[in-house]
N, C-alpha and C positions, 0 to 999 in steps of 0.2 A: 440773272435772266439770260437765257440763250438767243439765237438769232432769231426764235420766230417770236418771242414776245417783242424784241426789239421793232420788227417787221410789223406786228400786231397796234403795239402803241405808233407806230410810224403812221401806218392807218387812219386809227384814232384821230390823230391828232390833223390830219390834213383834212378829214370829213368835219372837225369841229371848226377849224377855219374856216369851208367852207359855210357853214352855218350861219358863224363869225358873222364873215362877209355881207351877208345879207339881214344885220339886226337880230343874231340869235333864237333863241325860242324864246318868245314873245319878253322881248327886251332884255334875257340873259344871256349872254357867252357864255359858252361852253369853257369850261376848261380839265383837263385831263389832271389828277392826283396820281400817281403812279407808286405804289409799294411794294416790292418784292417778295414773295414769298416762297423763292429760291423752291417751289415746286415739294413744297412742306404744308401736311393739312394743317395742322395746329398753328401754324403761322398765316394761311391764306383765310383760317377763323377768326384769327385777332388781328389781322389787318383787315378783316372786313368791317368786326366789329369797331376799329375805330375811325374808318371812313363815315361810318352809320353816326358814330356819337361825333362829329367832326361837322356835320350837317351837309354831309352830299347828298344829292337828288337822284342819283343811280349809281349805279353798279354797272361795270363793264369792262371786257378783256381779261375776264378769266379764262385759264389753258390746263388740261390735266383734269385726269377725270379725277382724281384724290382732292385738289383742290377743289376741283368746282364744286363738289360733293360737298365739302366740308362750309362753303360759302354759303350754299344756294336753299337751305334753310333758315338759316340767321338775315337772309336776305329778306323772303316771305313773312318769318314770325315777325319784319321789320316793316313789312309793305312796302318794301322797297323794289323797285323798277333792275333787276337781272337780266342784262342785255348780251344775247351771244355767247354763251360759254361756250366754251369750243371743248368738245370730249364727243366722244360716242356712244354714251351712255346713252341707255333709252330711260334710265330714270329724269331725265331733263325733259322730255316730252310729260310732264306730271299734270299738265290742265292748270298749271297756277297760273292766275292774270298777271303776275310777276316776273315768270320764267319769259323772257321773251328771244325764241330761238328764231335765228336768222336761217 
């Protein structure tokens, strides 16, 4: 991971504290999973995929459009909540109530 995932998860991770702080989302804390996938699709698939079998509640801080790409189907066919991917793809604007662009 280069400086801006680092920056990225740095993010993350102080808006989950904040959350934290104040009793979570209705009674959970937030916590951040963090897997690399060194900006490889076939790796940002299988690490998505086993965030998903691992029983996380969303998805977030993906970077690249190769990755997002490769995640943000497996995310959907998952029902899974895809927060923020950063790319500039206009296939990320798709109308899923999953894809959720900041």
């Amino acid at each position: 991971a280069g400086p801006s995932a680092t920056e990225t998860s740095g993010g993350i991770i102080a808006a989950f504290a904040e959350v934290n702080r104040y009793g979570g989302v209705s009674g959970y804390r937030l916590r951040l999973i963090s897997l690399d996938d060194y900006f490889v699709a076939a790796t940002a698939a299988s690490n998505t995929k086993a965030l998903i079998s691992a029983g996380v509640y969303g998805l977030i801080g993906y970077g690249g459009m190769d990755t997002v790409m490769a995640a943000m189907p497996i995310a959907i066919a998952n029902r899974m909540p895809y927060v923020g991917p950063q790319s500039g793809t206009s296939a990320l604007r798709n109308n899923s109530k999953y894809v959720i662009n900041i």
